[in-house]
C-alpha positions as CSV (number, residue, x, y, z in Angstrom):
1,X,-19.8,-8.1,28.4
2,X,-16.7,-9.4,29.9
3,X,-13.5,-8.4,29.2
4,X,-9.7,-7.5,30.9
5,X,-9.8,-4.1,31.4
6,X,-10.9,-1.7,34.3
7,X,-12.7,1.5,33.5
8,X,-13.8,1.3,29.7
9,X,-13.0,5.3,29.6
10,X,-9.7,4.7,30.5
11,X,-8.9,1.3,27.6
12,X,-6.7,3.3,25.3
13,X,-4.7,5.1,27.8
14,X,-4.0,2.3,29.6
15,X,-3.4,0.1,26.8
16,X,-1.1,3.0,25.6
17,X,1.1,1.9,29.2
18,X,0.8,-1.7,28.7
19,X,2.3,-1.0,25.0
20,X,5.0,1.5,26.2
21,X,5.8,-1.0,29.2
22,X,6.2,-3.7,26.6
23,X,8.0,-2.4,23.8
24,X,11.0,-0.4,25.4
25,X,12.4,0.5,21.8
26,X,9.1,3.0,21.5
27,X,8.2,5.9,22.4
28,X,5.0,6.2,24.0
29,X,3.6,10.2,24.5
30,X,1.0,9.3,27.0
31,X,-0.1,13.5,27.3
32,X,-0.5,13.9,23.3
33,X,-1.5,10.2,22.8
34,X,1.2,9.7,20.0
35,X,3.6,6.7,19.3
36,X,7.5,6.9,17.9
37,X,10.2,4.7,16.9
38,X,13.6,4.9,18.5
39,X,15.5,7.9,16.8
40,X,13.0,9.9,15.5
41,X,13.6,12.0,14.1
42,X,15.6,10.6,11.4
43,X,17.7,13.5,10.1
44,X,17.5,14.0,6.4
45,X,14.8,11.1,6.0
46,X,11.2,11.1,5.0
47,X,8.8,10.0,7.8
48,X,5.9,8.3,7.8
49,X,2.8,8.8,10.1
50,X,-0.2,7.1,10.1
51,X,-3.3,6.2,13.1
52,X,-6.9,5.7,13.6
53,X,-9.3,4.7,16.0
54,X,-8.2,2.1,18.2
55,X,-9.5,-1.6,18.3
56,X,-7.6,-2.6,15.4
57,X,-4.6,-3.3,16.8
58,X,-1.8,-4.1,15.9
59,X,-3.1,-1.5,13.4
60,X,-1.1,1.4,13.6
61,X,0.8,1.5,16.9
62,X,2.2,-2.1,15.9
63,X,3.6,-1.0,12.8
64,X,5.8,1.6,14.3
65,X,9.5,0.7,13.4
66,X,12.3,0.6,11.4
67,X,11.4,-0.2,7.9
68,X,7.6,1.0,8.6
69,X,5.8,3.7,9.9
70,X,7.8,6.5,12.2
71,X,4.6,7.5,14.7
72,X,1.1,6.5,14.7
73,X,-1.7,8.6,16.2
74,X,-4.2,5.9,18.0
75,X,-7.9,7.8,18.8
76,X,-10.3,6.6,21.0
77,X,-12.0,3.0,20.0
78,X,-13.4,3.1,16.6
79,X,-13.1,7.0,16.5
80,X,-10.4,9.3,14.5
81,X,-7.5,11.0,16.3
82,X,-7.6,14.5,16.4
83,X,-5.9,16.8,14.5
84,X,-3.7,18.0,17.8
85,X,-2.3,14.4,18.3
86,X,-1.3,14.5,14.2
87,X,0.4,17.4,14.3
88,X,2.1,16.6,17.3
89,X,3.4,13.4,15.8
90,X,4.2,15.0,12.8
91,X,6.7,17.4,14.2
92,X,7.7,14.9,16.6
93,X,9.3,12.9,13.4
94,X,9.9,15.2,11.1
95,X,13.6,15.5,9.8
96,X,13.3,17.8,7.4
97,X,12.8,15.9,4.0
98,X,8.6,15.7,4.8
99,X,6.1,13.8,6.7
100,X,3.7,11.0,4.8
101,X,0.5,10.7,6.1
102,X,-1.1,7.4,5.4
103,X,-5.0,7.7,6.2
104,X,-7.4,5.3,5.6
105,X,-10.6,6.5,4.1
106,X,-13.1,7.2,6.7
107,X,-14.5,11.1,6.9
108,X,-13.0,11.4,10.1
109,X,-9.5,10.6,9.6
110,X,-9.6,12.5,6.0
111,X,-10.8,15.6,7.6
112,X,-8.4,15.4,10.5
113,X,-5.5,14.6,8.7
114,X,-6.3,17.5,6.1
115,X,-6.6,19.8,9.1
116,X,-3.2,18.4,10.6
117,X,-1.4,18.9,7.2
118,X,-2.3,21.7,6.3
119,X,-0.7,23.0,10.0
120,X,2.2,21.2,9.1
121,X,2.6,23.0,6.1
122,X,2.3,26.6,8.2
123,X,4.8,25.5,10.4
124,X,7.7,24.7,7.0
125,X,6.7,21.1,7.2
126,X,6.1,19.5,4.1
127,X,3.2,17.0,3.9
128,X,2.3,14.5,1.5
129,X,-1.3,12.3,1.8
130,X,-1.5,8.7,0.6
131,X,-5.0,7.9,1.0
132,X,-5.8,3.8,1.3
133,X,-9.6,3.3,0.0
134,X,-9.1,-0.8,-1.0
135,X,-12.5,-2.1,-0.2
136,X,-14.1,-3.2,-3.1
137,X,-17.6,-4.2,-1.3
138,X,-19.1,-0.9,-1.0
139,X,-18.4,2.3,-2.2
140,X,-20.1,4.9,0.1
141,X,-21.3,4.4,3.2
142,X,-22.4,6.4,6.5
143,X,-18.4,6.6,7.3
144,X,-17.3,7.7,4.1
145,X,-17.5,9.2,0.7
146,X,-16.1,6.5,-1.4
147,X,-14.5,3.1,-0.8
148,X,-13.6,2.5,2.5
149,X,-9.6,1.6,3.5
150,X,-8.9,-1.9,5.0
151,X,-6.5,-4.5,5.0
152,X,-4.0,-2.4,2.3
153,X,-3.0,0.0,4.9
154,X,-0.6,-2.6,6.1
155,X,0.8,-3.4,2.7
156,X,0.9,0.7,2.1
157,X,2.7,1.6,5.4
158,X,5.3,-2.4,4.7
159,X,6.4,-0.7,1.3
160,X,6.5,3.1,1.3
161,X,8.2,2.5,4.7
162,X,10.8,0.5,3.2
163,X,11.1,3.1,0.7
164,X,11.5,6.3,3.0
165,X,14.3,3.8,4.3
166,X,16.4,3.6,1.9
167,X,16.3,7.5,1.7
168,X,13.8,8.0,-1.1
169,X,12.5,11.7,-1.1
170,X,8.9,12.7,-0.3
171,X,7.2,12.6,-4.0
172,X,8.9,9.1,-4.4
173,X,8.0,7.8,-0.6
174,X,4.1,8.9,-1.8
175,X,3.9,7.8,-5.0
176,X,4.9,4.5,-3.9
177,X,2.7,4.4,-1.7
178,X,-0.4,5.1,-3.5
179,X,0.7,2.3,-6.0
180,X,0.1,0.0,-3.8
181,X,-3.2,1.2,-2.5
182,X,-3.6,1.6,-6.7
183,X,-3.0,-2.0,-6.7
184,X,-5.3,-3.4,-4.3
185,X,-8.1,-5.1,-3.2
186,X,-10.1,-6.7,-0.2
187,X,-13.2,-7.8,0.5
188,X,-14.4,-8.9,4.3
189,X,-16.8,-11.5,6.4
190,X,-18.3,-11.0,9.3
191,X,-19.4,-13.9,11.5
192,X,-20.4,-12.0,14.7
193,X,-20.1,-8.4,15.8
194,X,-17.2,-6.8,17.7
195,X,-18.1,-4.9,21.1
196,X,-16.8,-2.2,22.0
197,X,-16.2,-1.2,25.7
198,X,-17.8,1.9,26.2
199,X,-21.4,0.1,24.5
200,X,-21.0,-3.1,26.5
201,X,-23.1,-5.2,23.7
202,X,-22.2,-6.4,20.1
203,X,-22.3,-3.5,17.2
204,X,-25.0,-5.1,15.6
205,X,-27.2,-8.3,15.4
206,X,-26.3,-11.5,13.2
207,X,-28.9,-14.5,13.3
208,X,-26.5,-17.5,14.0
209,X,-27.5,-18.9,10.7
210,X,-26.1,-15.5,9.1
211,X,-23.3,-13.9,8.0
212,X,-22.6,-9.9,6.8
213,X,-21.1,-10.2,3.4
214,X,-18.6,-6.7,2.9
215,X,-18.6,-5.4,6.3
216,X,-16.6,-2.8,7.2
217,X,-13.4,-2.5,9.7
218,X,-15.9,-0.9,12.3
219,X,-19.0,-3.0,12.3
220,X,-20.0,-1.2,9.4
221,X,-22.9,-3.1,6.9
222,X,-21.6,-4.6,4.2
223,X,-23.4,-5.2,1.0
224,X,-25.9,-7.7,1.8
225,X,-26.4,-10.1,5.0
226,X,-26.8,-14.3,3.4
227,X,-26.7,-17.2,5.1
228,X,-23.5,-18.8,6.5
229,X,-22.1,-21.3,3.8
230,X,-19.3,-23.1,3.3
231,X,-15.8,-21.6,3.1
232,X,-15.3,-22.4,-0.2
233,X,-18.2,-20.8,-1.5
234,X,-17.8,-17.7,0.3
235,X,-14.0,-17.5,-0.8
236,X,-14.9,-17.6,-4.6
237,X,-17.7,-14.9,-4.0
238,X,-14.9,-12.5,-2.4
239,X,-13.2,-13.2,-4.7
240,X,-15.3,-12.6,-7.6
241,X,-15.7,-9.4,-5.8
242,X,-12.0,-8.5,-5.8
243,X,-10.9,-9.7,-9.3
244,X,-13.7,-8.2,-10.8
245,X,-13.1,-4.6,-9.1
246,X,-9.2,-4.8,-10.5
247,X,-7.0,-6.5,-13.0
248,X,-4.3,-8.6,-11.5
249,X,-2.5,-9.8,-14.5
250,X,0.5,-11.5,-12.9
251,X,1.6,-11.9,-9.6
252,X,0.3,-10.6,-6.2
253,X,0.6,-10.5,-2.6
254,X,-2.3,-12.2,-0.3
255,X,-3.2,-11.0,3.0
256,X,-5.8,-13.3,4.5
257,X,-6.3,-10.9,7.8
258,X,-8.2,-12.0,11.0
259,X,-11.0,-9.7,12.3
260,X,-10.1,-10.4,15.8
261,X,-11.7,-13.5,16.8
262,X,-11.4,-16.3,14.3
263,X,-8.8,-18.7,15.3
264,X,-5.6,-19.2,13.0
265,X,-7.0,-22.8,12.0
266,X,-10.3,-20.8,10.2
267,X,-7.5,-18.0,8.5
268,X,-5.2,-20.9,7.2
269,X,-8.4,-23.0,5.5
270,X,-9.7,-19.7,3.8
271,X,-5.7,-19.5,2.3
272,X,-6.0,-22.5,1.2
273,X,-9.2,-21.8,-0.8
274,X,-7.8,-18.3,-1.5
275,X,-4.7,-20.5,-3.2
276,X,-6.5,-22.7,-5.0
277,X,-8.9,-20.4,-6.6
278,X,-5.6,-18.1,-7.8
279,X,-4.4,-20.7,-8.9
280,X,-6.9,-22.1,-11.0
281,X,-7.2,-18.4,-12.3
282,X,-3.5,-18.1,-13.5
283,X,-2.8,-15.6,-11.1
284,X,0.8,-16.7,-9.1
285,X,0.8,-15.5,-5.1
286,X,4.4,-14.0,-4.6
287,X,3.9,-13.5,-1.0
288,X,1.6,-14.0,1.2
289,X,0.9,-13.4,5.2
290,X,-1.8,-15.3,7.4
291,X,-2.6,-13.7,10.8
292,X,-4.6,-10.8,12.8
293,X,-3.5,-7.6,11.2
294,X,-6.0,-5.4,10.8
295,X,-8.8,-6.4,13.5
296,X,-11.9,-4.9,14.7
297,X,-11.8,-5.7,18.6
298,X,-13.5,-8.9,18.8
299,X,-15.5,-9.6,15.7
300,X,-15.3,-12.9,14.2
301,X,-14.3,-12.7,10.5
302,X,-11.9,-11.8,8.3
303,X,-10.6,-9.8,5.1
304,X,-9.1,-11.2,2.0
305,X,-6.4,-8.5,0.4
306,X,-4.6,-9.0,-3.1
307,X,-2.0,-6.8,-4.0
308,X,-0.9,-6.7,-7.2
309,X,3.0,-6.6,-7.3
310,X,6.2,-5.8,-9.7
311,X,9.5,-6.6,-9.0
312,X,10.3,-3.1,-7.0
313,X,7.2,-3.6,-5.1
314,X,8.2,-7.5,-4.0
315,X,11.9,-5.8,-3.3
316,X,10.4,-3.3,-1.3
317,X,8.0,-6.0,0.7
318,X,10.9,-8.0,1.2
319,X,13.3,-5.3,2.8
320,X,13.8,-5.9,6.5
321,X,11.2,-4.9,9.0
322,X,11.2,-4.3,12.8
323,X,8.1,-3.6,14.1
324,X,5.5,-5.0,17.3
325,X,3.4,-6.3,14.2
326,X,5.5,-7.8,11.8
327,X,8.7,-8.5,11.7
328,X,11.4,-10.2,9.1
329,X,15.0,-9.5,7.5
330,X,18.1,-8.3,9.3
C-alpha cells in the first residue's frame, strides 16, 4: 500500500485538521468529529445535516455551506457516525424551525440516525429524515435492506439545501428532498478495488480482464462481475438499468461521478455516451455535472445518476451554492 498519510488510525482526524486548516469559513469540532458552516445556527431556518463513513470525500464534509448542507457527521472510513456525533451536530445547527437529516441507505447510518433523531426529538428538536436509496443495481445486500443510496445524495442535499435557504419550513425542506431521491437513479462500474488504510490491500479482487457491474459506494458486489468492454456498451447497459428502474419522461439532470481514481478524460467520454444515448431516447439533459463527487477512496470507476427534474427542481439546482465541493451563483 502506499499512500500520504502517517498512522492509518489517525486518517480522519487528521484529515479533519487538514480540512479545518483549509477551509477557514468552517467549523471543524475536532472532540465530537462534526463539521459546520459559518453562522450556524441560522435563527428561524431549517438545517440540514447529513454524514457517513469517510472515504467519499468530498461527500459530506465538502457539501457543508450556504445553499447546502449546515453540518455533516464524517465516521471512520467506510463505517457510520455514531449517534453522539449526530446529535451533537444537530443541536449544534439547529435554529429552531427543525433539523433534516439526509441518510443514505446503509443499516448503519439508518439505525444511527433513527437513534440520533429520536434524541433530538426529547430534547424539543424537531427532526425530519429524507432517506436517499437511488441505486437501481441491487436491492438488498449485506449493508442494507433495500436499495442502497449513491450518487443522489448530492443532488438531495444541492436542492433541499437551496430550499431550507430561501426559508421553506421543515415538511417543505423534506418533501423536497425526497422528490428528488423519488426521482432518481444510478447505476455504478467498478474497474479496480479501493483500499482502505487500516486493511492495507484492495477490498476485493478484479481479474484485469474484469469489471464489477453495480458495485456499491463501499466495495460492495454489484450484480454480476463481466468482462471489461467497451465504454459504449457498458454505458447503454447502465443505462438500460436506470431507465428501466424509472420513468423519466422529460428532462433530467446527469451526474456522471468519479469513484476516486478514473481520470476526468475516462468521466467526460462516458458523458458523451451518456448524451448520446438520452438523446437518441428523447430524453433532454437540463443540467448536468462531470467530476469526483461521491468517491470510494481510490477505486477506479464511476456512477451514472439521472435525475428527473421540473421547473422548481431546475430553480432549486440552479440557486447559488458555496460549498468545498461545489460551487456556482452569487
Amino acid at each position: 500500500m502506499k499512500k500520504f498519510i502517517n498512522d492509518p488510525a489517525d486518517v480522519v482526524a487528521e484529515a479533519l485538521t487538514g480540512l479545518a486548516a483549509a477551509h477557514p469559513e468552517l467549523r471543524v469540532d475536532l472532540t465530537e468529529r462534526f463539521i459546520t458552516r459559518a453562522g450556524a445556527p441560522r435563527a428561524g431556518r431549517v438545517a440540514l445535516v447529513s454524514g457517513g463513513g469517510s472515504g467519499h470525500e468530498p461527500l459530506h464534509g465538502g457539501f457543508v455551506g450556504p445553499g447546502m448542507l449546515d453540518a455533516a457527521c464524517p465516521g471512520e472510513i467506510f463505517t457510520s457516525p455514531v449517534p453522539d456525533q449526530i446529535i451533537a451536530a444537530t443541536r449544534a445547527v439547529d435554529g429552531g424551525a427543525g433539523v433534516v437529516h439526509v441518510v443514505k441507505n446503509y443499516t448503519g447510518d439508518v439505525m444511527n440516525f433513527q437513534l440520533a433523531a429520536e434524541l433530538a426529538a426529547d430534547e424539543g428538536i424537531a427532526v425530519e429524515t429524507v432517506l436517499v436509496d437511488d441505486d437501481v443495481a441491487v436491492r438488498d445486500s449485506t449493508w442494507t435492506a433495500g436499495r442502497r443510496g449513491t450518487g443522489a445524495t448530492l443532488l438531495v442535499e444541492k436542492i433541499a439545501g437551496a430550499r431550507a435557504a430561501e426559508g421553506a419550513d421543515l415538511a417543505a425542506v423534506a418533501a423536497v428532498g425526497r422528490a428528488v431521491n423519488a426521482a432518481s437513479a444510478s447505476f455504478a462500474y467498478a474497474l479496480s478495488a479501493g483500499t482502505t488504510p487500516a486493511a492495507g490491500r484492495p477490498g476485493f479482487d478484479l481479474p484485469d480482464d474484469e469489471i464489477e457491474a453495480g458495485v456499491g459506494i463501499h466495495g460492495e458486489p454489484g450484480r454480476r462481475r463481466e468482462k471489461l468492454r467497451p465504454a459504449r456498451a457498458l454505458v447503454h447497459d447502465a443505462l438500460d438499468a436506470i431507465l428501466d428502474a424509472k420513468e423519466f419522461p422529460d428532462r433530467v439532470i446527469v451526474l456522471v461521478n468519479g469513484l476516486g481514481a478514473t481520470p476526468l478524460i475516462e468521466l467526460y467520454l462516458v458523458y458523451g455516451e451518456v448524451a448520446a444515448v438520452l438523446a437518441d431516447r428523447g430524453v433532454t439533459i437540463a443540467r448536468r455535472l462531470v467530476g469526483n463527487y461521491v468517491t470510494s477512496l481510490d477505486m477506479a470507476g464511476l456512477s451514472i445518476t439521472l435525475t428527473a427534474v421540473d421547473d422548481e427542481m431546475l430553480r432549486l439546482w440552479d440557486a447559488p451554492v458555496n460549498t468545498p465541493g461545489l460551487r456556482w451563483g452569487a
